[in-house]
C-alpha positions as CSV (number, residue, x, y, z in Angstrom):
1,X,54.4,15.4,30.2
2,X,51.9,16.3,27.4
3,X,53.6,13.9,25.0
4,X,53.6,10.9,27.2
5,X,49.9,11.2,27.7
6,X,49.5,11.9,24.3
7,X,51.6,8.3,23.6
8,X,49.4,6.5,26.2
9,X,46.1,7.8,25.0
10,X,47.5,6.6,21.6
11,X,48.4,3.4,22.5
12,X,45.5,2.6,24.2
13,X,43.6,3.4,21.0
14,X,45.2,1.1,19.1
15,X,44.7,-1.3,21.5
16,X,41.4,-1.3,21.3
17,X,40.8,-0.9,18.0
18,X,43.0,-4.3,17.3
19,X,41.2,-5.9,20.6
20,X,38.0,-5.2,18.8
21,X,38.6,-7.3,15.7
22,X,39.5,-10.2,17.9
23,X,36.0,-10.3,19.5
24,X,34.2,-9.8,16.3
25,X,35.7,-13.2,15.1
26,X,33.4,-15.9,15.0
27,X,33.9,-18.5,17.2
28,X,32.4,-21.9,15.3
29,X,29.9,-22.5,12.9
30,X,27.4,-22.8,15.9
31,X,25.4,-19.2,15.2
32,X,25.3,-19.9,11.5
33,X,23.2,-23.1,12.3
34,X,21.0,-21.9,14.9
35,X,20.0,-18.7,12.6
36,X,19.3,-21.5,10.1
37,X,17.5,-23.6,12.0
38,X,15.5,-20.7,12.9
39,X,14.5,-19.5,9.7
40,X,13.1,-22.7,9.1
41,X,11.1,-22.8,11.6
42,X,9.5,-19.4,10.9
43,X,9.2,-20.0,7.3
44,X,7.5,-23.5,8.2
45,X,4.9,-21.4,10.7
46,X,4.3,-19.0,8.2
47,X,3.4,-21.4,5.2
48,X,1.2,-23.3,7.7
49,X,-0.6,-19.5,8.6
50,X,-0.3,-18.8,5.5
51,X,-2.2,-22.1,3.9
52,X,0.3,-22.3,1.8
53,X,1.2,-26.6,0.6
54,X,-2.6,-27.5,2.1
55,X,-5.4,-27.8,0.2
56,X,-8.2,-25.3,1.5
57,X,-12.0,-26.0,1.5
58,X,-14.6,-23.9,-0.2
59,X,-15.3,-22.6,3.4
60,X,-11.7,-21.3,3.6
61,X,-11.6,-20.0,0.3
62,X,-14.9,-18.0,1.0
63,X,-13.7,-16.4,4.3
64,X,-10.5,-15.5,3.1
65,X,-12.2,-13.5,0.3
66,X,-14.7,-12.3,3.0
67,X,-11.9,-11.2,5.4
68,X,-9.6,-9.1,2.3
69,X,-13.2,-7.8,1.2
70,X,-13.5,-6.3,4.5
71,X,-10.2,-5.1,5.2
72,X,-10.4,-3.4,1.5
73,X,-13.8,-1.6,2.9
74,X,-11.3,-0.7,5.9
75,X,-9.4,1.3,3.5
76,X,-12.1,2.6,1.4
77,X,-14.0,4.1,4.8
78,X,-10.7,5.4,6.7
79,X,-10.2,7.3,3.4
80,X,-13.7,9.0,3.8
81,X,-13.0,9.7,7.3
82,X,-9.9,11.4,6.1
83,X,-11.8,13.2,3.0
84,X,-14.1,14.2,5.5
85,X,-11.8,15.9,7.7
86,X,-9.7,17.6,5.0
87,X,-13.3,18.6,3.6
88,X,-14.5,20.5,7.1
89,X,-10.9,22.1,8.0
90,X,-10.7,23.6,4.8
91,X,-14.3,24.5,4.9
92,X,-13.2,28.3,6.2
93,X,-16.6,28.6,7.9
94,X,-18.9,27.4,5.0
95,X,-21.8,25.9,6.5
96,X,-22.6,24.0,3.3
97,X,-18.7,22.3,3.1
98,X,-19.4,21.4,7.2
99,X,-22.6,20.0,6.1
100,X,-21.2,17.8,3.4
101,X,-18.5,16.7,5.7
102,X,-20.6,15.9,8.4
103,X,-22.7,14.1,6.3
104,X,-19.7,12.0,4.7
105,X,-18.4,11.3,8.4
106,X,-22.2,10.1,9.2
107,X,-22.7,7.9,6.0
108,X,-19.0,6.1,6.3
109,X,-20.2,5.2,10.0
110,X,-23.4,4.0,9.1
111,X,-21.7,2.2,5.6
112,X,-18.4,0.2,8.1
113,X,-21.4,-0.4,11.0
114,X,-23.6,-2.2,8.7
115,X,-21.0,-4.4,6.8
116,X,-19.9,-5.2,10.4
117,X,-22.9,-5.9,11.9
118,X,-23.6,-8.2,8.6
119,X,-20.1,-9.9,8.9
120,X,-20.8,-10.5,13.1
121,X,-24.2,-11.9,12.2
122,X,-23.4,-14.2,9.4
123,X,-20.5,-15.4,11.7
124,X,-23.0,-15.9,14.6
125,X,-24.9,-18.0,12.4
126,X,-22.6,-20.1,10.6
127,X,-21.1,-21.2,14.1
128,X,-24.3,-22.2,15.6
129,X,-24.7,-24.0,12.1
130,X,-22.2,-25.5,12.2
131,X,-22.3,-26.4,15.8
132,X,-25.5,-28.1,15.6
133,X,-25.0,-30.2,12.1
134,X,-21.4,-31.1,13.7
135,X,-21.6,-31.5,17.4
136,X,-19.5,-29.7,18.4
137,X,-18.0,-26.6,19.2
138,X,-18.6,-25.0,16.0
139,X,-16.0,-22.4,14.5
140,X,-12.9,-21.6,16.1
């Protein structure tokens, strides 16, 4: 008895190992094009996000620097926070290291409120600039 179910279990084994080559063959050309066509179409959205083949206006050009500007003062004030932190856990009780870290924490927050406040206000004003010269609705 142990040797015939040892025979079926192998069979069916085989079986399925050879049943599963059969479904992994493709069956036309089909998902080839489709995958194609699709990658098109992404890399055509992302050269038109991307402002890549257009020609950009100064006004472009100058918020594009603005926005990498601020997202490199991102980086430079989540690396204070971090120094910050590392500076007061490690500060085994010093009151002079909590000071300094509390004071790092306070100036980064002050430092990324200002430039945002600055950015939110030059934005608010550039619209209703622009909304007034044009018009219209202004930035969008």
């Amino acid at each position: 008895m142990p040797k015939k179910v040892a025979k079926i279990i192998f069979l069916l084994t085989v079986f399925t190992f050879l049943a599963n080559g059969v479904f992994a063959a493709p069956t036309s050309n089909l998902l080839e094009e489709n995958a194609r066509s699709t990658l098109s179409t992404q890399d055509t959205a992302f050269v038109g996000e991307a402002g890549l083949g257009t020609r950009l206006s100064a006004g472009k050009i100058v918020s594009n620097i603005i926005k990498i500007f601020l997202a490199f003062l991102g980086v430079i004030f989540i690396i204070l926070i971090i120094y910050a932190g590392f500076t007061w856990m490690t500060a085994a009780g010093s009151e002079e290291k909590i000071s300094k870290a509390k004071q790092i924490m306070l100036s980064a927050f002050i430092g990324v409120a200002i430039v945002f406040l600055a950015y939110a206000i030059t934005f608010f004003v550039i619209d209703k600039l622009l909304e007034a010269t044009r018009g219209g609705t202004g930035l969008k």
